[in-house]
TORGU-68871 format. One record per residue (C-alpha): residue in three letters; x, y negated, z negated. Coordinates in steps of 0.05 Angstrom, whole numbers. Example, Ala and Ser with C-alpha at 12.3 -4.5 7.8 and 13.67 -1.06 7.14 Angstrom:
BEGIN
   aa      c1      c2      c3
  ALA     246      90    -156
  SER     273      21    -143
// end
This chain:
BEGIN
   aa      c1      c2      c3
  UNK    3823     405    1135
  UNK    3794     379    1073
  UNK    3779     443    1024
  UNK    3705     451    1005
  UNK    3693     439     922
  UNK    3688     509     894
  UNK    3619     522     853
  UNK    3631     557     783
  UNK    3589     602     750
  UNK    3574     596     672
  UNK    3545     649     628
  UNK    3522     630     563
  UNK    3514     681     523
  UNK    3513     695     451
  UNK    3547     763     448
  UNK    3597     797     513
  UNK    3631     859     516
  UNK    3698     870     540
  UNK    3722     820     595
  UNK    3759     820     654
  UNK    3835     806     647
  UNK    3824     750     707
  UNK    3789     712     659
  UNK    3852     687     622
  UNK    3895     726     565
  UNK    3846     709     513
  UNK    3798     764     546
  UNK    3830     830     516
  UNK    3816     799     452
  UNK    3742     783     464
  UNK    3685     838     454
  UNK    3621     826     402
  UNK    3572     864     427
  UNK    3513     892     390
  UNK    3465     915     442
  UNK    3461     931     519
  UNK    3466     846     536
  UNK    3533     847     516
  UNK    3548     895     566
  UNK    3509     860     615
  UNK    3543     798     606
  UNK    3617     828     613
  UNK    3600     872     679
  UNK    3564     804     708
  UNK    3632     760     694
  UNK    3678     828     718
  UNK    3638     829     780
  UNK    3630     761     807
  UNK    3704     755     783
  UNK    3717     805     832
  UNK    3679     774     881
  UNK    3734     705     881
  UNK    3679     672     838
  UNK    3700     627     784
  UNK    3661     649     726
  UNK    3660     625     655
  UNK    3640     649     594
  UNK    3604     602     529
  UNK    3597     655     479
  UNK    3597     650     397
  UNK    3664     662     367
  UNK    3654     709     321
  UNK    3721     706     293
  UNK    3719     765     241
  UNK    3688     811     290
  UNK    3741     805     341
  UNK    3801     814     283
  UNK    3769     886     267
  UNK    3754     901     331
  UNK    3821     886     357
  UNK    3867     900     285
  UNK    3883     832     267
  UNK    3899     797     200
  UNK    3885     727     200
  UNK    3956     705     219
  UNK    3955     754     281
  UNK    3893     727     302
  UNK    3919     643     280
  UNK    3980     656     335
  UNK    3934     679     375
  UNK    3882     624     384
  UNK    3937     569     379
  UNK    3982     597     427
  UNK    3945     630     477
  UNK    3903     590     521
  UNK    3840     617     527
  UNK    3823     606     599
  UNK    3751     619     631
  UNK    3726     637     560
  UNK    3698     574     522
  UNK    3689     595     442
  UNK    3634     549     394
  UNK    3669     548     335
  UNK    3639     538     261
  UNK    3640     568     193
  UNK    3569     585     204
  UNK    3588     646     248
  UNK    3663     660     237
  UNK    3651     709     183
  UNK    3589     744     220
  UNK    3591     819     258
  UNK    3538     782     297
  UNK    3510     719     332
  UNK    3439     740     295
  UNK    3465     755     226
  UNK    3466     700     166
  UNK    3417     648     196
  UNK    3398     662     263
  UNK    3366     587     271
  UNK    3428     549     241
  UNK    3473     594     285
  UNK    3423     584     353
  UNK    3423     508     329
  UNK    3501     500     322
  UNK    3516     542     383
  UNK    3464     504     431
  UNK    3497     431     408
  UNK    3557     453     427
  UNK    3539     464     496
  UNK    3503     419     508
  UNK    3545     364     483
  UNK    3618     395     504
  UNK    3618     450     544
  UNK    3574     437     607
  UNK    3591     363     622
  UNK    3674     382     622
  UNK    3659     445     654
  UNK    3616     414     711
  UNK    3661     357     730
  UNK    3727     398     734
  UNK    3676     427     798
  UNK    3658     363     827
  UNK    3589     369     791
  UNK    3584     446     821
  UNK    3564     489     767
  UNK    3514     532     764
  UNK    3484     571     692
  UNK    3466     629     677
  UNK    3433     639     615
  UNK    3419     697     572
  UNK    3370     709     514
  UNK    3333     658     477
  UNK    3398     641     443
  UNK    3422     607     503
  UNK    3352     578     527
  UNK    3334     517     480
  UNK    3355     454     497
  UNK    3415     477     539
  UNK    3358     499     591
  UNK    3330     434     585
  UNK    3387     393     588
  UNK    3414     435     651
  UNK    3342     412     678
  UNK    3349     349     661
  UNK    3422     334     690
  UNK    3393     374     758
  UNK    3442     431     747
  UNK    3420     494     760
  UNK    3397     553     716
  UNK    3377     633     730
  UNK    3355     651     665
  UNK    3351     731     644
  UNK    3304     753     608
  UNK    3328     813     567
  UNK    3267     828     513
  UNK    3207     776     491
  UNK    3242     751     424
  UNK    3232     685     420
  UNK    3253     634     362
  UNK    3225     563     344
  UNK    3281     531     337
  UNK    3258     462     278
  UNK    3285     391     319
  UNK    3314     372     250
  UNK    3368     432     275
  UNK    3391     400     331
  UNK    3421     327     297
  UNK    3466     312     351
  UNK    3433     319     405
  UNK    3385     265     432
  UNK    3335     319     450
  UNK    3282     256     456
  UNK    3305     247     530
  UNK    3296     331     544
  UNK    3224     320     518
  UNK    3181     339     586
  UNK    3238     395     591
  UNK    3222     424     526
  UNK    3170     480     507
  UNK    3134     449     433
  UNK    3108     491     374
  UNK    3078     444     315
  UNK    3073     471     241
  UNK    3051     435     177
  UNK    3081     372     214
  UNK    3142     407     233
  UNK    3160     404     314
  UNK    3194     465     332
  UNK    3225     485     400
  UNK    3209     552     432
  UNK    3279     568     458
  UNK    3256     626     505
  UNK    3188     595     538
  UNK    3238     534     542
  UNK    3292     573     575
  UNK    3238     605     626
  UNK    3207     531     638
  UNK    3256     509     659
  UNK    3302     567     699
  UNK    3306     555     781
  UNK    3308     635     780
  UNK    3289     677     720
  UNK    3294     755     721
  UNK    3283     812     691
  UNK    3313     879     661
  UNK    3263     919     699
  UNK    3200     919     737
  UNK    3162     952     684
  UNK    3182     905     626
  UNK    3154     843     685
  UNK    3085     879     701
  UNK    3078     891     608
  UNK    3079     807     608
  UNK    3047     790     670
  UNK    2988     842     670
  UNK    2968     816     596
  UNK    2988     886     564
  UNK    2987     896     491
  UNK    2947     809     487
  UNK    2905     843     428
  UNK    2971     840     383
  UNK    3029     792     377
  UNK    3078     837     404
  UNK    3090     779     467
  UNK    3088     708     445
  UNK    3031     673     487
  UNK    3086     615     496
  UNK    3127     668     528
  UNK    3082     703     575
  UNK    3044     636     602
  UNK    3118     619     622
  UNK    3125     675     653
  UNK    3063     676     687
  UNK    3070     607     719
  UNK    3133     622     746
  UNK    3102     686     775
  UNK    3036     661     792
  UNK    3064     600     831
  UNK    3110     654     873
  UNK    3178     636     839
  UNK    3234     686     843
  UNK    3225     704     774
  UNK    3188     765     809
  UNK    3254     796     818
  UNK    3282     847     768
  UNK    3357     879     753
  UNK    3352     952     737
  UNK    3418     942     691
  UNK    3386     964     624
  UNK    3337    1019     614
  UNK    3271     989     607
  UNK    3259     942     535
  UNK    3214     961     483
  UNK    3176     893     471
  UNK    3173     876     397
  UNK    3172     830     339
  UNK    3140     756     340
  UNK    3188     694     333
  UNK    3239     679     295
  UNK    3207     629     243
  UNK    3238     582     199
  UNK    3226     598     122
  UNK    3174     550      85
  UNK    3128     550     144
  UNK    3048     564     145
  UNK    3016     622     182
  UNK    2991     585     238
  UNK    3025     555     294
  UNK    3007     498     349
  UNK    3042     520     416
  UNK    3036     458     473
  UNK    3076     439     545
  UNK    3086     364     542
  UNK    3034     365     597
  UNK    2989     374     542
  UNK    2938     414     588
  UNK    2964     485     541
  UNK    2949     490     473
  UNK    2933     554     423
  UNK    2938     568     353
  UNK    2983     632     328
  UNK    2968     672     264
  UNK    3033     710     235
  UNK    2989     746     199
  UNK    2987     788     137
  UNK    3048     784      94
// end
């Protein structure tokens, strides 16, 4: 009897914790965290590894960080990457990030930019056809939303998209050279400054997720019930996607209890150079609103 195609599961994430030996010998090598996602991630790929699922891992190689994490000089850890193969665990690799403790250090919007291309141009397409075209993503943080959400939608490959806090970053097109992100257009969440087209990589990432959830009920009923609108705590982009995914009974009601609940913050990441106020549109056109950054 012919064997049914096995579906994989791929996390893209831009920071893990430790991960499950069954994920090749690379794994005891591989830990970046800075917050509670990290940890999220890790447990997610250690438990559906458990489970006989073939999960994957598209993380930021954050090269320094693992040498002092793990006590490596640059030759340990050159043996190491050429000689070791590293299995489920899929690295982006550029001088942007090698030196960084974190994923959000140095540039945040170069390092989003360079990570996202990557994926989007490598690591999905080889990953899905060594399944038979069975893959399915799951994407964390707005680091991983962008136009690898889109392009996932776009190709008809499917996406659960957590949600662990309401940053957001507009991400400038100019960024993404590379990438024919003209095609991912009615996939794409806008924002428009001064001329400049930017992409909202987590309203993107919520756009266009099959399932989207949450870190807790209580950080879902903050967006959804409109608390805190009189300040720019949640992006508007943000909480309409949310919204419409609740509103039109998608499973993006559901919530994980694996963090404690989020303290919302800050407004998006913005690229330097940029004026105060902010166009947000779909490419539906019917949503538009103007954003004020504010006193500074």
């Amino acid at each position: 009897m012919k064997k049914k195609p096995k579906t994989a599961v791929l996390m893209i994430a831009p920071e893990t914790g430790r991960l499950p030996k069954e994920m090749g010998p690379l794994a005891r090598y591989i830990s970046g965290k800075s917050g509670g996602m990290g940890e999220v991630v890790a447990a997610l790929c250690e438990g559906l590894t458990k489970r006989g699922i073939e999960c994957h891992l598209a993380t930021i190689n954050l090269k320094r960080r693992f040498q002092q994490e793990n006590h490596l000089d640059e030759d340990s850890w050159y043996r190491i990457r050429h000689h070791i193969h590293s299995g489920r665990i899929h690295l982006m690799r550029s001088s942007l990030f090698s030196c960084l403790a974190s994923a959000y250090e140095g540039n945040p919007l170069l390092n989003a930019a360079e990570f996202e291309k990557q994926i989007v141009n490598n690591v999905i397409i080889d990953l899905r056809s060594q399944y038979h075209g069975n893959l399915i993503i799951h994407s964390h943080d707005w680091m991983a939303g962008g136009v690898i959400t889109a392009y996932a939608k776009f190709r008809n490959c499917p996406v659960l998209h957590t949600v662990h806090n309401i940053h957001t970053a507009l991400l400038p097109v100019d960024l993404l050279f590379g990438v024919d992100w003209e095609r991912l257009r009615p996939y794409l969440f806008f924002a428009r400054n001064n001329g400049n087209i930017l992409i909202d990589c987590q309203a993107t990432a919520i756009k266009n997720a099959d399932l989207v959830n949450f870190v807790g009920k209580r950080f879902l009923k903050e967006i959804v019930d409109n608390y805190f609108s009189d300040n720019f705590i949640c992006s508007p982009s943000v909480r309409q996607e949310v919204k419409i995914k609740y509103d039109h009974g998608s499973d993006s009601r559901s919530s994980i209890p694996l963090l404690p609940d989020c303290t919302l913050s800050i407004a998006p990441i913005l690229p330097s150079g940029l004026a105060r106020t902010i166009t947000f549109w779909r490419p539906s056109g019917k949503t538009s609103w103007n954003f004020s950054a504010g006193q500074g």
